[in-house]
C-alpha positions as CSV (number, residue, x, y, z in Angstrom):
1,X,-53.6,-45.6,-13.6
2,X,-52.5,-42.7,-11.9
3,X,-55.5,-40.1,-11.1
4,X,-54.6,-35.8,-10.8
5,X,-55.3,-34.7,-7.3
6,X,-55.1,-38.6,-6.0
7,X,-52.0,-40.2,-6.3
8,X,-50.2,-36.7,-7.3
9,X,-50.4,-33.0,-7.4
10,X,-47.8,-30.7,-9.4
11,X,-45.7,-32.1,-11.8
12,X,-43.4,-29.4,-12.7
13,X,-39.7,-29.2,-12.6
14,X,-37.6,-26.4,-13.8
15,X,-35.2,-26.9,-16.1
16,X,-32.2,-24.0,-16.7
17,X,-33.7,-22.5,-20.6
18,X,-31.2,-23.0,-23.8
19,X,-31.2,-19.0,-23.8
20,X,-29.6,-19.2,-19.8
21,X,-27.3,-21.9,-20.7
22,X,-26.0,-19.9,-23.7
23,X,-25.5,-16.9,-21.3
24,X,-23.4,-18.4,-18.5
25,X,-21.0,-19.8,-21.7
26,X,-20.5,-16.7,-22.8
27,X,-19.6,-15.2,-19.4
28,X,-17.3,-18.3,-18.7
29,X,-16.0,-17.5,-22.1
30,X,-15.0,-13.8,-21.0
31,X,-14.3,-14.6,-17.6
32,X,-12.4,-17.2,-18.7
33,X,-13.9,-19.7,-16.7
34,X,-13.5,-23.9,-17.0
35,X,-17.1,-25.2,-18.1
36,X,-17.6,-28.9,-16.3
37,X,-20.4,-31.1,-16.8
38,X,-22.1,-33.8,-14.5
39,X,-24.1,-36.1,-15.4
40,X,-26.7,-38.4,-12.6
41,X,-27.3,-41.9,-13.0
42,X,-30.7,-42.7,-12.5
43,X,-32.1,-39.1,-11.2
44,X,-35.7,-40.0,-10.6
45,X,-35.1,-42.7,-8.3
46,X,-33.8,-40.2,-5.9
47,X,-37.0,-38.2,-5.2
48,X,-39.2,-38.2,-2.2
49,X,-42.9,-39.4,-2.5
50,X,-45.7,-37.3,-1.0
51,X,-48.3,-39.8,-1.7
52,X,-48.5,-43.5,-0.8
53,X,-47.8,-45.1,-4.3
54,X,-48.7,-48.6,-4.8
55,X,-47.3,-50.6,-7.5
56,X,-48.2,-54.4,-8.8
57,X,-45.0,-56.8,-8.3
58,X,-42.5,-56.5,-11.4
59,X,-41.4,-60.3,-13.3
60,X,-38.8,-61.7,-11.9
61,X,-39.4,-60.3,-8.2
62,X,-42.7,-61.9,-7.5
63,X,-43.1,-63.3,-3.6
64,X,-43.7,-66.5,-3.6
65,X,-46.8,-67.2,-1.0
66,X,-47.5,-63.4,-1.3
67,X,-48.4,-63.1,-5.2
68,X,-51.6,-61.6,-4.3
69,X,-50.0,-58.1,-2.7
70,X,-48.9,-55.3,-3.7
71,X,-45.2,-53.3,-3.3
72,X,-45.4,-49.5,-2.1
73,X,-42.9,-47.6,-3.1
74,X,-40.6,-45.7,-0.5
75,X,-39.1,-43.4,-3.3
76,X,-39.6,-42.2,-7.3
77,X,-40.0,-44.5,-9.8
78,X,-39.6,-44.1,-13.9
79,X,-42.8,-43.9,-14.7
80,X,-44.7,-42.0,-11.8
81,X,-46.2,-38.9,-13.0
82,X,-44.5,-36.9,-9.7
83,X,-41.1,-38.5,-10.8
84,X,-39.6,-35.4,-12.2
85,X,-41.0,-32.8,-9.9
86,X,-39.6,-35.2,-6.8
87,X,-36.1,-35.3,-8.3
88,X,-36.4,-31.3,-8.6
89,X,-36.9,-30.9,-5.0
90,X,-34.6,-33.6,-4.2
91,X,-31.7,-31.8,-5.3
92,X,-33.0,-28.3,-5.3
93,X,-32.9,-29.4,-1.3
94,X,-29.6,-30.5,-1.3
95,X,-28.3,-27.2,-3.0
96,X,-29.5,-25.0,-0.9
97,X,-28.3,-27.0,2.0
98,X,-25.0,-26.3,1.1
99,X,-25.2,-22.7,0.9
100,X,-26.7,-22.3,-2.9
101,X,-29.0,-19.9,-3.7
102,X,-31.9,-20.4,-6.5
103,X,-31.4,-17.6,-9.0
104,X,-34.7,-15.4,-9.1
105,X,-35.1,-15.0,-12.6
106,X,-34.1,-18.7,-13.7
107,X,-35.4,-21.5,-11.4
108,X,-32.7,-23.9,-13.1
109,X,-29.9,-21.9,-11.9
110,X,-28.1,-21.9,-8.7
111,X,-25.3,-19.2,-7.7
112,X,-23.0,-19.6,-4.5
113,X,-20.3,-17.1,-3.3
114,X,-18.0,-18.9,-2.3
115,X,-15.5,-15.6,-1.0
116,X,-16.5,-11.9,-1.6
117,X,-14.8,-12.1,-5.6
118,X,-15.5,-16.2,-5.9
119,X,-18.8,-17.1,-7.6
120,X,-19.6,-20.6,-8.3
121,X,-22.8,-21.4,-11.4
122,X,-24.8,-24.3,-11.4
123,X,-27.0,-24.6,-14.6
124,X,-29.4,-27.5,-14.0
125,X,-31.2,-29.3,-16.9
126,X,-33.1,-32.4,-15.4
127,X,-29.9,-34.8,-14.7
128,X,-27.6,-32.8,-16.4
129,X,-25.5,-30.0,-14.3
130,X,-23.1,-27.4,-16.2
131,X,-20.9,-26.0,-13.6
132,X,-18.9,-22.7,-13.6
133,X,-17.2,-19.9,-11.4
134,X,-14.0,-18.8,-10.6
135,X,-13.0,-20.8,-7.0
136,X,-11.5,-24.1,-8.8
137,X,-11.5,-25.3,-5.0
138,X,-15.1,-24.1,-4.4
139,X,-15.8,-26.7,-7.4
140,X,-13.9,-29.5,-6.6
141,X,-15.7,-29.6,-3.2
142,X,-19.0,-29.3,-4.5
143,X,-18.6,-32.3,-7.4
144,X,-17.3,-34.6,-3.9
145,X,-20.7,-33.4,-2.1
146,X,-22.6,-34.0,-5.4
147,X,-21.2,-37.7,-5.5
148,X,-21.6,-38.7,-2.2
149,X,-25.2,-37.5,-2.3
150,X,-26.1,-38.7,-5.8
151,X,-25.0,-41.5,-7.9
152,X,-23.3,-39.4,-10.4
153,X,-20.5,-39.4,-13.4
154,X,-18.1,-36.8,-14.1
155,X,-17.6,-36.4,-17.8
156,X,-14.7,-33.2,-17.2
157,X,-14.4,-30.1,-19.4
158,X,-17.6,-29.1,-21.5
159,X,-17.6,-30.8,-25.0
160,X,-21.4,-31.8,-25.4
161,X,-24.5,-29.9,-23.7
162,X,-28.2,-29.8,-24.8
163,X,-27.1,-30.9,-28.4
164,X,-24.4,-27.9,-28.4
165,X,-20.8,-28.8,-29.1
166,X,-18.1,-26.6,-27.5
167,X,-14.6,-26.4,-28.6
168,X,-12.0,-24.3,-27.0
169,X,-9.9,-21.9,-29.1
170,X,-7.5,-19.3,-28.4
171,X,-10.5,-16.7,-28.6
172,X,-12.9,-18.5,-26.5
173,X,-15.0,-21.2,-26.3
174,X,-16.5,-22.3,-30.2
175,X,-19.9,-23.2,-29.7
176,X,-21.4,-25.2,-32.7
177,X,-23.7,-28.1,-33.8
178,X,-22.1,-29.2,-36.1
179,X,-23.1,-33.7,-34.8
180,X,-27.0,-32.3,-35.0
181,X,-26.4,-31.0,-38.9
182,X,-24.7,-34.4,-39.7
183,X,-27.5,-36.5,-37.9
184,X,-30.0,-34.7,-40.0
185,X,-28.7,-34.8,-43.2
186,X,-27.7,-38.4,-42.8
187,X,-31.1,-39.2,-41.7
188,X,-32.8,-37.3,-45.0
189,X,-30.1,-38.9,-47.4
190,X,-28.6,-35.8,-47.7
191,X,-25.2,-36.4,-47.2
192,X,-23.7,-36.3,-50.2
193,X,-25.3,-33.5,-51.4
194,X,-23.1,-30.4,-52.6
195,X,-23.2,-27.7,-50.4
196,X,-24.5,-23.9,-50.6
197,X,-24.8,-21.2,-48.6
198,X,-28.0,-20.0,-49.3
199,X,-30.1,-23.2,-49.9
200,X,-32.8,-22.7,-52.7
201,X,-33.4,-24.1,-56.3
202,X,-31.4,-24.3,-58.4
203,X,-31.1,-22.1,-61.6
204,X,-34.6,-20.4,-60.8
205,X,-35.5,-17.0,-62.2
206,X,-38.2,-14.6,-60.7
207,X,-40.6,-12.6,-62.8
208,X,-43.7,-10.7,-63.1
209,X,-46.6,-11.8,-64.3
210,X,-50.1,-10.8,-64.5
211,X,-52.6,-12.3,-62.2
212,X,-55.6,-14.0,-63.9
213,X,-58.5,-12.1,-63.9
214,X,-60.7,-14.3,-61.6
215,X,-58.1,-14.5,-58.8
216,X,-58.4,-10.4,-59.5
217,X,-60.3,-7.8,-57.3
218,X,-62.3,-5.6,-59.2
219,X,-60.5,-1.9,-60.9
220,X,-57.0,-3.8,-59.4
221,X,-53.7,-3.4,-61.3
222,X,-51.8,-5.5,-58.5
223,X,-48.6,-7.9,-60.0
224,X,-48.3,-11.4,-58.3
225,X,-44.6,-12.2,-58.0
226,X,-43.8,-15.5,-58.4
């Protein structure tokens, strides 16, 4: 029931781009660089409303006396058109608080130095945060800020981003999707299929042939491959 220009205005919130996130694994890779990941619980429920939002009283929570009214919301709600864009500047507040700076080419990436040769990354996809840099302290004292701002889990090293795997080897860091091929050829019954590198059919021979005269242009000699 929501109304553009009534009960909201932009909607946007920048997200760090696949291309970025790629990037800053490849620097961690030759910087060698630990990769963390955090993950917050319940995100939109942590942004700010502009707008008075009104909402009918939920089963289960109904006043009794008062079943006639309606709640107003004093923060984000799943749901809200503005929910996303409220988180955004919920946390992109919080960052910059603290001394991060929004990268000016990427809106989703924040950079903090923490000493004149210590950097500290913070790729931001929604509710998902990759962190990087080279101050391990600079890191550990930003995940305690993060969690005593934001309800938030710690899932450690980077193994799962985005639908990317990463596996660390002696040459870097192995990034792969190897989970997203399996899903999809599970979910097309192709599992048991044999396997080929170059996937086309199967014994099929290419030859020219002669096009048929009414799918011809007039005086042309052209072959159709097929």
């Amino acid at each position: 029931m929501q109304k553009e220009g009534i009960d909201y205005t932009e909607v946007f919130a920048p997200i760090a781009r696949l291309k970025i996130v790629r990037l800053v694994v490849a620097l961690a890779s030759w910087k060698n660089w630990k990769l963390w990941q955090l993950d917050v619980k319940s995100a939109f429920l942590n942004g700010p409303l502009d707008k008075d939002v009104f909402i009918l009283q939920p089963p289960g929570f109904i006043c009794k006396e008062n079943e006639h009214k309606v709640l107003k919301l004093r923060k984000a709600l799943y749901g809200l058109k503005q929910a996303p864009r409220g988180w955004n500047k919920s946390i992109n507040t919080f960052l910059h608080n603290i001394g991060f700076q929004k990268f000016t080419a990427e809106h989703g990436v924040y950079i903090k130095f923490v000493k004149h040769t210590e950097i500290i990354i913070i790729c931001l996809y929604m509710d998902d945060l990759l962190l990087t840099g080279n101050s391990s302290t600079g890191i550990d004292s930003l995940k305690q800020n993060l969690k005593k701002e934001f309800e938030m889990a710690d899932l450690g090293t980077l193994s799962y981003f985005l639908g990317l795997e990463f596996a660390y080897i002696a040459q870097g860091i192995f990034m792969h999707q190897k989970k997203y091929t399996s899903d999809a050829l599970k979910r097309f019954n192709m599992w048991n299929c044999n396997s080929i590198e170059t996937p086309t059919e199967v014994n099929l021979k290419l030859q020219k042939v002669r096009m048929k005269p009414q799918l011809m242009e007039p005086c042309s000699d052209r072959l159709l491959v097929v």
